[in-house]
C-alpha atoms as one frame of an Amber mdcrd trajectory, in Angstrom:
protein
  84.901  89.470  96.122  83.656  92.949  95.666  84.314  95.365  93.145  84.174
  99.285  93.146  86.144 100.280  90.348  86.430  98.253  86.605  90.100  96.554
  86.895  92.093  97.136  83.719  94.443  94.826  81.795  97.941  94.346  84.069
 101.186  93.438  83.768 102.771  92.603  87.273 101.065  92.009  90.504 102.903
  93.387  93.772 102.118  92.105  96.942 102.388  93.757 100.667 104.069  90.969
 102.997 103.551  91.509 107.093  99.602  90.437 107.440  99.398  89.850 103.368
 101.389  86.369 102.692 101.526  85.614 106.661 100.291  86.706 110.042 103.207
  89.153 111.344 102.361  89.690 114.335 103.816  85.802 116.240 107.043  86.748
 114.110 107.824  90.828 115.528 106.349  89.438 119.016 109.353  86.382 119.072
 111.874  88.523 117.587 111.361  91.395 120.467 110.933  89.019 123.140 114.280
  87.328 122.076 116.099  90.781 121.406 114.918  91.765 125.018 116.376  88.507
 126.508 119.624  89.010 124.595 119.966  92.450 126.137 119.174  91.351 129.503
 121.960  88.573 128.971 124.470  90.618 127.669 124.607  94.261 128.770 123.586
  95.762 132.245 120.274  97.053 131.694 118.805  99.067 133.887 116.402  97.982
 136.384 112.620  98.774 135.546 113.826  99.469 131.928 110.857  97.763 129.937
 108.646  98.029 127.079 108.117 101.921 127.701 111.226 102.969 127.837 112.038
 101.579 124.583 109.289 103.528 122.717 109.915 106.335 124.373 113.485 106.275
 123.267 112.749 105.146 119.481 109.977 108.348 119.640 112.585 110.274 120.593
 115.069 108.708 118.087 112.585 109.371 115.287 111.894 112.982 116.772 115.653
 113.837 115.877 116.043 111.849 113.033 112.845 111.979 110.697 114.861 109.942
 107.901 114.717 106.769 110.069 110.591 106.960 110.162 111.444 105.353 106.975
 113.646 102.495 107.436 113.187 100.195 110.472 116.698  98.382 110.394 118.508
 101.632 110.876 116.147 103.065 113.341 115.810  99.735 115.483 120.252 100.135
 115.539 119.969 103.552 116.405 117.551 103.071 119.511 119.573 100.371 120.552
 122.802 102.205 119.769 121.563 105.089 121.904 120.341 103.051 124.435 123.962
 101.171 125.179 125.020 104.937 125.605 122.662 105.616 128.007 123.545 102.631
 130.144 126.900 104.473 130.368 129.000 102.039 127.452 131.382 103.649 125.187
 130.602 104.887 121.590 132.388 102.104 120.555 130.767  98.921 123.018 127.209
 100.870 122.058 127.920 100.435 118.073 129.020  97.065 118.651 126.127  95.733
 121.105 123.598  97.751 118.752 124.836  95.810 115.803 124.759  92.397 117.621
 121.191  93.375 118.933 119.804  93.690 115.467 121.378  90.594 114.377 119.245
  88.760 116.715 116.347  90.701 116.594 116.645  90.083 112.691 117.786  85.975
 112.469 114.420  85.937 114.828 112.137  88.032 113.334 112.684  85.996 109.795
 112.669  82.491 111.502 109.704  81.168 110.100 108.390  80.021 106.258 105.360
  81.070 104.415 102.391  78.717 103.928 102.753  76.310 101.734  98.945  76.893
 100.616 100.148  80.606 100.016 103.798  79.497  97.980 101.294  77.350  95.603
  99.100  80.354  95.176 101.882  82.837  94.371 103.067  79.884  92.192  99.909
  79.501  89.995  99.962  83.214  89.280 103.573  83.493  88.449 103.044  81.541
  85.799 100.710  84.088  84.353 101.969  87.712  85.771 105.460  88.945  87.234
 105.263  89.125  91.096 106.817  91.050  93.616 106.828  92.551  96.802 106.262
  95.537  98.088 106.628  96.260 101.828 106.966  98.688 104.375 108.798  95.917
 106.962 112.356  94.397 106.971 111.949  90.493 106.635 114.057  88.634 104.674
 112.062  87.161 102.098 114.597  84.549 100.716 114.821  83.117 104.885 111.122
  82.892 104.732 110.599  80.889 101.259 109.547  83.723  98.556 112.670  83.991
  96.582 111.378  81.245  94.269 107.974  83.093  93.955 108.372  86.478  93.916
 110.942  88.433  91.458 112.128  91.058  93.770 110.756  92.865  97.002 111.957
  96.407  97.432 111.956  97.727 100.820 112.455 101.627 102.377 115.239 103.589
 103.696 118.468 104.802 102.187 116.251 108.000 101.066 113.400 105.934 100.060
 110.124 106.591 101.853 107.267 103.904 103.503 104.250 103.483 101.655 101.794
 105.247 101.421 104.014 107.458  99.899 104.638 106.268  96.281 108.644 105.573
  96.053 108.636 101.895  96.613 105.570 101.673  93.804 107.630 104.161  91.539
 111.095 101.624  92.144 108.744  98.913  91.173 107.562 100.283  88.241 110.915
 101.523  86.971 112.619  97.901  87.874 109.429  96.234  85.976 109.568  99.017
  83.063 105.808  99.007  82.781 103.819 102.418  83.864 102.153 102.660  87.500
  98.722 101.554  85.668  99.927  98.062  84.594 101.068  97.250  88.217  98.102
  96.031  90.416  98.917  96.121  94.136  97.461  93.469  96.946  97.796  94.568
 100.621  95.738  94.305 103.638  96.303  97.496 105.010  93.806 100.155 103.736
  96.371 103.657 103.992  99.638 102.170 102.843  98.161  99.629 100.545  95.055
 100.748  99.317  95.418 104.706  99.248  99.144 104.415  98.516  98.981 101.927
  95.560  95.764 104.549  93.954  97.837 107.357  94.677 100.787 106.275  92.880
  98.730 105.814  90.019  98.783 101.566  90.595  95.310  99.135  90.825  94.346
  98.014  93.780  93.165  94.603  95.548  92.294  95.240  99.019  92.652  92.197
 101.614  90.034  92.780 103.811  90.803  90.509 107.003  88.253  92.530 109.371
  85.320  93.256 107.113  83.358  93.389 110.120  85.585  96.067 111.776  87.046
  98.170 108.986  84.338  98.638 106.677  85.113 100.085 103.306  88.624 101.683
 102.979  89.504 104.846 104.576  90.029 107.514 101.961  89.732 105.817  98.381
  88.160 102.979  97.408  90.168  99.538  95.915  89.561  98.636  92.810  88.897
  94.975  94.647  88.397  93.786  97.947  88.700  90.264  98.967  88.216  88.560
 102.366  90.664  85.805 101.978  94.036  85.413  99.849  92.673  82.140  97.817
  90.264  84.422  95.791  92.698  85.763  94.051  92.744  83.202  91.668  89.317
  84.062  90.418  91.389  86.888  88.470  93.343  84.477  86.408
């Protein structure tokens, strides 16, 4: 444990989820895979349509709709939406089929539970602070066993915007009813975690999980930076 900055009394302790609590990427990596094969099953996809059409089309989904940089669910409905359209289906198959897709893609991409090593940790410290979570992604945190551990999680879109932009710490803060000092934040990812959480005004625990690759922070220092989740319990 390493610290930069003197941590200050708190009241509530958010946590980051993808890469945080869990490693995300086996999780988004099923859930595509199993979205692509329902496609392929369903609709008449185009031959040679792969991997790089689909970002190309969610750039250019994005590109015309800047609100959905914000909110994952709606963009990933949109590309596939606009994709179905492409392929020459009706407005009304390409709503359908869109909303079907992200049904899959969404039962898949929250099939899994949290480590039970991680539950007992979040556990320990709810008996001591408020938690929550704070994230940037779209799992469903009740599927994947942190309903009975964490208080809430907010999540963007509908107007509000990713971190590192401070809405989803501000909604926090308001929902707690403690100021943006008394919340610490824990994340792993050193813009939206780190320099978002100390922008907003928050504390913040940095996960370092490649201290041999990222160095300190980019931007602004944490107030803490740990190596592994367990060491959090030193703070109790």
């Amino acid at each position: 444990m390493k610290q930069y900055l003197r941590l200050r009394p708190f009241k509530a302790i958010s946590f980051d989820l993808d890469d945080t609590l869990y490693h995300n990427a086996p999780h988004i990596i099923k859930a595509e895979s199993a979205l692509s094969l329902f496609m392929q099953e369903h609709f008449n996809v185009p031959e040679g349509w792969g991997i790089t059409q689909w970002r190309e089309l969610k750039s250019q989904v994005i590109a015309g709709h800047e609100e959905l940089a914000h909110d994952t669910t709606a963009a990933r409905y949109e590309v596939l939406r606009q994709a179905l359209i492409q392929w020459d289906y009706t407005e009304l198959e390409a709503s359908q089929g869109a909303q079907q897709g992200l049904e899959c893609f969404r039962f898949h991409r929250s099939d899994f539970k949290v480590d039970d090593s991680v539950i007992t940790l979040l556990a320990e410290l709810g008996n001591h602070y408020p938690l929550i979570g704070i994230t940037n992604g779209n799992v469903d945190a009740s599927r994947v066993g942190l309903d009975d551990v964490l208080k809430f999680v907010v999540h963007p879109g509908h107007g509000v915007k990713m971190k590192p932009y401070s809405d989803l710490f501000d909604l926090s803060c308001q929902h707690l009813e403690i100021l943006h000092g008394d919340l610490l934040h824990i994340g792993d990812h050193p813009i939206s975690d780190v320099l978002g959480a100390r922008a907003a005004g928050c504390q913040s625990l940095w996960l370092n999980l490649n201290p041999n690759e990222q160095g300190q922070a980019r931007h602004i220092l944490p107030h803490i930076e740990i190596e592994q989740l367990q060491e959090i319990r030193k703070l109790i």
